[in-house]
C-alpha positions in Angstrom: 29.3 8.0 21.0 30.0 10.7 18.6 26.8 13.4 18.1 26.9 12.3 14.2 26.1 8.9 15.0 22.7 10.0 16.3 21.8 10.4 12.5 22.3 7.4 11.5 20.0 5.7 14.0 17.3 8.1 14.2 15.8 7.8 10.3 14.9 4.3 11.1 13.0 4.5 13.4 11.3 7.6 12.7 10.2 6.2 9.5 9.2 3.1 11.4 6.8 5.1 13.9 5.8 7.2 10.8 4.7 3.6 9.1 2.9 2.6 12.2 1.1 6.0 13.1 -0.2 5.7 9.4 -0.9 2.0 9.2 -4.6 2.3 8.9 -4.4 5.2 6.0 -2.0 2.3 4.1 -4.5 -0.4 5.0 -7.2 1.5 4.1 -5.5 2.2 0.5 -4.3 -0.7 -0.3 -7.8 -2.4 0.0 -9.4 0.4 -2.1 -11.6 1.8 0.5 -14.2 4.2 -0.5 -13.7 6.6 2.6 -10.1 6.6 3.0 -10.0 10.4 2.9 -12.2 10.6 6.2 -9.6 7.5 7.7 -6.7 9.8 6.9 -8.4 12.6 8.1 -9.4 10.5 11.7 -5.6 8.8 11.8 -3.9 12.6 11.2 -5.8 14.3 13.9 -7.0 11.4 16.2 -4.3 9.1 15.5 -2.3 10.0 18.8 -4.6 9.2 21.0 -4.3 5.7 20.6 -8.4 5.1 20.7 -8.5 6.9 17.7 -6.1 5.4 15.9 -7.7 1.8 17.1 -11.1 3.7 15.4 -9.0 4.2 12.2 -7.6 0.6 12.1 -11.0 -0.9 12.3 -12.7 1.1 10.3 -9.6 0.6 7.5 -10.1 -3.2 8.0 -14.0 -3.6 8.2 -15.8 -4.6 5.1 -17.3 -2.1 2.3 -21.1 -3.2 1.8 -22.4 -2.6 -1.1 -26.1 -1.0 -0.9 -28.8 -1.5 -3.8 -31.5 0.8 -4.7 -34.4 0.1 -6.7 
């Protein structure tokens, strides 16, 4: 296999391991979360330790409540 052909198949699944590593940041965005600055934060730095990331993915999909105050 020629060394250029390495290029072609590396992208791929570099952005596809990007997209997974991140996956609970996207979550967390795309349902409008009011903390997903501390989930990015957990997922950049935590993210690789696989319990961490499982912390991020949870907390991404768990439910906002909303608190009132009288």
């Amino acid at each position: 296999m020629p060394v250029f052909a390495h290029f072609f198949f590396f992208p791929p699944f570099f952005g596809f391991g990007m997209l997974m590593y991140f996956l609970p940041t996207i979550i967390a965005a795309a349902r409008s979360k009011h903390d997903v600055a501390a989930i990015f934060v957990l997922n950049f730095f935590l993210g690789w330790t696989f319990i961490g990331w499982i912390i991020a993915l949870v907390w991404a999909l768990k439910h906002d409540h909303v608190v009132v105050m009288r």
